[in-house]
N, C-alpha and C positions, 0 to 999 in steps of 0.2 A: 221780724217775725212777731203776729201777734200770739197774743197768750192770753186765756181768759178761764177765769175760776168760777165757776155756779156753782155758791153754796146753799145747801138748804137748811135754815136755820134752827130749823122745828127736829130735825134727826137727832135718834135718840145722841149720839156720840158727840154732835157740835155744840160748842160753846163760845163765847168769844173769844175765852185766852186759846183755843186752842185752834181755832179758826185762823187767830194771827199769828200762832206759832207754823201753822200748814203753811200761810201766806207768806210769811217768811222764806219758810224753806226754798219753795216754789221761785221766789223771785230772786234766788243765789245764781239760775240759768238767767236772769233778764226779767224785766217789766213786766209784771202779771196784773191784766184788770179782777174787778172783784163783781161779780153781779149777787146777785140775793135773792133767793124766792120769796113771795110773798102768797100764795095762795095754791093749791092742786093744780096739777098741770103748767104751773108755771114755767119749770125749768124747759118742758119742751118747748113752749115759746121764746124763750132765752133763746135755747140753741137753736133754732127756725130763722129767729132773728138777727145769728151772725152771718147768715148766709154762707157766702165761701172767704170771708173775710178773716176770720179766724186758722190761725195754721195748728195750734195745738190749743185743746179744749178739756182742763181739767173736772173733776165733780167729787164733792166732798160733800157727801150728802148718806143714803140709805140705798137698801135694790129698788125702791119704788121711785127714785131720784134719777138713777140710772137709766133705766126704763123712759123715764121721762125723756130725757136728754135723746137716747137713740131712737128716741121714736121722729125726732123735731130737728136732729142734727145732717146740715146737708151732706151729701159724698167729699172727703177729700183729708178734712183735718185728723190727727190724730187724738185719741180719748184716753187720759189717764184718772184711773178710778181710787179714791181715795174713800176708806172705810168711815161715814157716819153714821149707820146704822147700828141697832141692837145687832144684828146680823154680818147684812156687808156678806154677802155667797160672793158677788162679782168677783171682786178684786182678791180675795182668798181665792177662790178658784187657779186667780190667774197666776199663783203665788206670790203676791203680793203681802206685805207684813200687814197685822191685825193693827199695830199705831199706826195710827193717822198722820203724823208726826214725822214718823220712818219712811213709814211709805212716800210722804211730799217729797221728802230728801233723797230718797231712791230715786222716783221717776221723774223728777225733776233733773237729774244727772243722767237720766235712762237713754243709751245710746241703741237697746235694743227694742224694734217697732215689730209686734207683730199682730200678723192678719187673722182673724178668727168669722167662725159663721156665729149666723145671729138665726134664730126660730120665728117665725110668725103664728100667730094664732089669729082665724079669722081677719087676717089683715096685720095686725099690731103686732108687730115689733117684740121677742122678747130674749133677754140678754143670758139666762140659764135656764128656765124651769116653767112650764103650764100646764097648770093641773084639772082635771076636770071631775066632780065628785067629791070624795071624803077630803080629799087633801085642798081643797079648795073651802069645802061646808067650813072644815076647821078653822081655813083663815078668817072667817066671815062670824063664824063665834066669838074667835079672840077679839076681833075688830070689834062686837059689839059690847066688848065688858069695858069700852071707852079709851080713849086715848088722853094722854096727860101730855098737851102743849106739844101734841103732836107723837109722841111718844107710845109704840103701841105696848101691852102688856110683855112681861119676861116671861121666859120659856116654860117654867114652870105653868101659868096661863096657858100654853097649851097642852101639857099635859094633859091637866084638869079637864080643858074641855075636851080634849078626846077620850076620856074616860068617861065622859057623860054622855056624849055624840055615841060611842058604841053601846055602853050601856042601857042608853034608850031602844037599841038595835038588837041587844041581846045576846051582844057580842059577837052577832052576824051581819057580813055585807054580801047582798046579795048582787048577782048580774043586772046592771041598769042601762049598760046601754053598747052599739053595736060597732066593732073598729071593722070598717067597710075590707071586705076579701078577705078577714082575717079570724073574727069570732067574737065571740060574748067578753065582757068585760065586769066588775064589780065598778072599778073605778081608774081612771088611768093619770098617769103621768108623765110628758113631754120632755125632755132637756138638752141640752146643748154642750151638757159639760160633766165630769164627774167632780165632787161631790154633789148632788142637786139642793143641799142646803146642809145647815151644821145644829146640833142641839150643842148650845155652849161653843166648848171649844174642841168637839169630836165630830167629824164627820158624817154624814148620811147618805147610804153608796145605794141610790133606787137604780140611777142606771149605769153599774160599774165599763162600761164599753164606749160611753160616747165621749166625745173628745171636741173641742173647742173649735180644730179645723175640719170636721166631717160633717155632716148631715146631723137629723135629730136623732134622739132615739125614744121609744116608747115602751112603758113598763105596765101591765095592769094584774092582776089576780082577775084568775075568772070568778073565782065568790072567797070568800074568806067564814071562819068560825073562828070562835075562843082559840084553839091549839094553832089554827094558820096566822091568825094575830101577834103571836108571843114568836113563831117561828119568822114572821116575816121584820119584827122587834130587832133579831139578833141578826136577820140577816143585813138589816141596812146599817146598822152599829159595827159589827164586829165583822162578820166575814158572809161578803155576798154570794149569797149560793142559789136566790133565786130567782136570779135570771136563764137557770139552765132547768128549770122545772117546771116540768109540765102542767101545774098550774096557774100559769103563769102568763103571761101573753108577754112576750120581749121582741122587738122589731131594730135593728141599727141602721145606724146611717141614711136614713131613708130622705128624700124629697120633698114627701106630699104623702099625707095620709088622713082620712074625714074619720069623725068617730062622730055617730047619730044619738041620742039619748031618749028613753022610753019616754021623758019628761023634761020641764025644764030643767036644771040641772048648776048648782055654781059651776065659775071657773076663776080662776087665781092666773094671774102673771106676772111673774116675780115675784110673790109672796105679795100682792095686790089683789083684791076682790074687783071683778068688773062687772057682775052681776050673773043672772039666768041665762042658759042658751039651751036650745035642743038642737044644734048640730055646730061642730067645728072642722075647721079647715086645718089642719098644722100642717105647717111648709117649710123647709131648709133655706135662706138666703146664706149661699155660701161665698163665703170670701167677703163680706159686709164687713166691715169694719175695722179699722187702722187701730192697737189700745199699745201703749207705753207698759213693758216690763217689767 
């Protein structure tokens, strides 16, 4: 059996002593090789490059590491995701431990494989969450207050800039663009899984209904104010309630669904900035991919 580790070395959580402590773990099942990124997009030509040659394909990296890999990894091997991210949704999602360390040692003895869908956005590949609008704008702020040796700002960093992103707004989002048979939107959000990401170490429930073996699902406000903001605050923290609100545009399980934008407009994949677009494709690949437990 081969086994093969793509780390990436730049994620906020990797280090070397902890890198060799993962490698460790990992190699208590057998001989694990070690590859390394070196540059954006590398790791998915890592995984592009095992072909069908690799049987089980670890990643100890970030969600933007992830992303990489299953965009580049052929049909067949098994993927276990090890948390090196500020972040890290994947492998939390999949209930996976927050150490890196633990988790090597779990799934490395992991006897249980299961199959999950994966979402596509205009083609690419994505492993929980595509955002199109504010939740996207925001990532593209945080990104630009710089990254430290690859390392992108803490939570707090987003805060701020969503306090300053609405503020310039006036504490209003308005409808910008059109989810095709369905209606107006402010701004929308994709995913594949619930939580669709975490502030710290608390959950964030945008789409409480989708689930890892089903289809996507889609969340958007048709406009938001000051009071829909603080409501919409408590509902992804504490208890989701609005997805059953007629504000609200909520879609499950679905296929395939285009959403058109007044403008170009960001989009985010996996908490990754891919740039401007004025229309997207999101599509369900279901039953895509083999991840270790």
């Amino acid at each position: 059996m081969r086994r093969v580790l793509i780390v990436n070395p730049n994620a906020s959580g990797v280090t070397e002593s902890v890198t060799a402590a993962v490698a460790a773990e990992l190699s208590a099942g057998g001989p694990v090789e070690q590859l390394r990124t070196e540059h954006p997009l590398h790791a998915k030509e890592l995984a592009a490059g095992l072909g069908t040659s690799a049987d089980v394909v670890y990643v100890f990296s970030g969600d933007g590491g992830y992303n990489e890999v299953v965009n580049g990894i052929a049909p067949g091997p098994a993927v276990g995701f090890i948390p090196g991210g500020a972040t890290s949704v994947l492998p939390r999602a999949l209930g996976l431990p927050r150490n890196p360390v633990v988790c090597a040692r779990r799934i490395a003895r992991a006897e249980h494989r299961r199959r999950i869908s994966l979402g596509r956005v205009n083609g690419r590949r994505f492993t929980f969450c595509a955002g199109l609008g504010l939740d996207a704008e925001l990532v593209r702020a945080t990104d630009q207050l710089g990254r430290a040796n690859g390392r992108r700002a803490h939570d707090v960093a987003f805060v701020r800039e969503l306090r300053r992103i609405l503020s310039e707004r006036h504490w209003r989002v308005e409808p910008s663009m059109t989810v095709r048979d369905h209606g107006r939107a402010a701004f929308v959000v994709a995913t594949n899984c619930d939580p669709y990401t975490y502030a710290s170490r608390f959950p964030l429930r945008a789409t409480p209904e989708a689930r890892f073996d089903l289809g996507i699902d889609l969340v958007g406000p048709r406009q938001l104010g000051r009071g829909g903001l603080a409501k919409l605050g408590w509902s992804l923290a504490v208890h989701p309630t609005h997805q059953r609100s007629p504000g609200y545009l909520y879609l499950h399980d679905l296929d395939r669904v285009v959403v058109d934008c007044d403008r170009p407009t960001p989009l985010q994949v996996d908490g990754e900035d891919i740039g401007d677009v004025t229309e997207v494709v999101l599509e369900s690949e279901r039953d895509a991919l083999t991840v270790l437990v």
